[in-house]
C-alpha positions in Angstrom: 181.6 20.2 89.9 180.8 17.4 87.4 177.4 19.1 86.7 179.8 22.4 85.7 181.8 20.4 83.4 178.5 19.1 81.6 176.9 22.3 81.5 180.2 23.5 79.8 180.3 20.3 77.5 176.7 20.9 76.7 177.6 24.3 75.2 180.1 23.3 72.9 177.9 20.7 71.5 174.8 22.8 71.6 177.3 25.5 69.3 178.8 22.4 67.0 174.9 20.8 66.5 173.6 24.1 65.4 176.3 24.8 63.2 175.1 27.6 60.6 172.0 28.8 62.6 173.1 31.7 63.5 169.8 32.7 65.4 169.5 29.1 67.2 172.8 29.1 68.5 172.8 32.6 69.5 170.0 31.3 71.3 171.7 28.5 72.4 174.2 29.5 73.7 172.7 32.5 75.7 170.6 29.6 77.7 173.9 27.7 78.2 175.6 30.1 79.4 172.5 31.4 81.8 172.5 28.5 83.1 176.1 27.8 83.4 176.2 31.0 85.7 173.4 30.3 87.6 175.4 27.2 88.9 178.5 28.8 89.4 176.4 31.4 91.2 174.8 28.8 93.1 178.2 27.3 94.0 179.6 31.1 95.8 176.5 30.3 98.5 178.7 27.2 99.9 182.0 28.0 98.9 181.4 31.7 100.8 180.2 30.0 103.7 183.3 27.3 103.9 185.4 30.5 104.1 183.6 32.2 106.7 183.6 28.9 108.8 187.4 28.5 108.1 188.0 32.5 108.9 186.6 31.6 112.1 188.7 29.1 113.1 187.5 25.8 111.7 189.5 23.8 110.0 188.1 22.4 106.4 187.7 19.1 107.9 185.8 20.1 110.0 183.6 22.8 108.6 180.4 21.6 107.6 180.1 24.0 105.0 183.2 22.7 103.5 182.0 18.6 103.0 181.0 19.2 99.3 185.0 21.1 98.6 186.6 17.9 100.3 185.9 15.4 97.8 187.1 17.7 94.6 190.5 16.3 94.1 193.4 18.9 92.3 192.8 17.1 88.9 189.0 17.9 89.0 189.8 21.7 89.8 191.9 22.0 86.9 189.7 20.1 84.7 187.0 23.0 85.8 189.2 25.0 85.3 190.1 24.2 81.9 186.6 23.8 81.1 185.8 27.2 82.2 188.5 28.9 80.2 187.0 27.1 77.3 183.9 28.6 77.8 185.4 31.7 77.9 187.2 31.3 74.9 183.5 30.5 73.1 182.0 33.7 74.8 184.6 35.2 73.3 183.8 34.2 70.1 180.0 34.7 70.4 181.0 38.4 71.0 183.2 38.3 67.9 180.4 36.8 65.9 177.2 38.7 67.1 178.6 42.1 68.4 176.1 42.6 70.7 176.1 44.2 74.1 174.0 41.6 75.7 176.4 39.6 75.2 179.1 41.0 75.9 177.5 41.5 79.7 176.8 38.2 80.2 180.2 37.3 79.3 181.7 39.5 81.7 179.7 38.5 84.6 179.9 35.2 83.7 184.3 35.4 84.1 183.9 37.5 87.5 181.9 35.4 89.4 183.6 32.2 88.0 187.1 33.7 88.7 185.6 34.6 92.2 184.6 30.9 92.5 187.6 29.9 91.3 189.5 31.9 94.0 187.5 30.7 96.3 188.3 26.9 95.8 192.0 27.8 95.6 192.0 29.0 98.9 189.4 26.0 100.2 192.3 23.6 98.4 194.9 25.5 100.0 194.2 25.1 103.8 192.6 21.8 103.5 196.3 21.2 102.1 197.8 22.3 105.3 
């Protein structure tokens, strides 16, 4: 979770550092935000397979699947979660600013499988709250 929160940190500072080159943070933020979805891709392989174990009966504390979603605290969701939206926001605007398809596609993948995530951790949180 932390490293989701610097790969969103890193694209608003990527965006700021570039400033008026265009091309670079085009660029720029295309990488980031390849990268940001690989992790939050990467994160639906465990988060999946915590909900398969719990579907089956474990409980979260139990589920091995599940020890990396015990330690992330309420706070540290919505702080991801905030960070995420942020993210989206500056997608947003990169589609505003470079009206490109490409984009635009990448964008929108990038907010379904993060709002998948995201579900998916609400309902971790939930039953390990129970």
């Amino acid at each position: 979770m932390k490293r989701l929160i610097l790969a969103i940190a890193i694209l608003g500072v990527s965006s700021v550092a570039l400033g008026n080159d265009r091309a670079g943070m085009y660029a720029g933020a295309l990488d980031n935000m390849e990268k940001t979805h690989k992790f939050i891709m990467a994160m639906q392989v465990p988060a999946g397979s915590c909900i398969a174990e719990i579907e089956r009966g474990e409980r979260v504390g139990e589920a091995s699947a599940c020890a990396v979603f015990r330690k992330i605290s309420p706070e540290r969701l919505e702080m991801t979660r905030s960070a995420m939206a942020e993210l989206h926001a500056a997608c947003d605007n990169m589609q505003s600013l470079y009206d490109d398809r490409a984009m635009e596609e990448r964008c929108e993948a990038l907010a379904r499988d993060s709002d998948a995530l995201f579900a998916d951790l609400d309902r971790i949180h939930h039953w390990n709250s129970e």
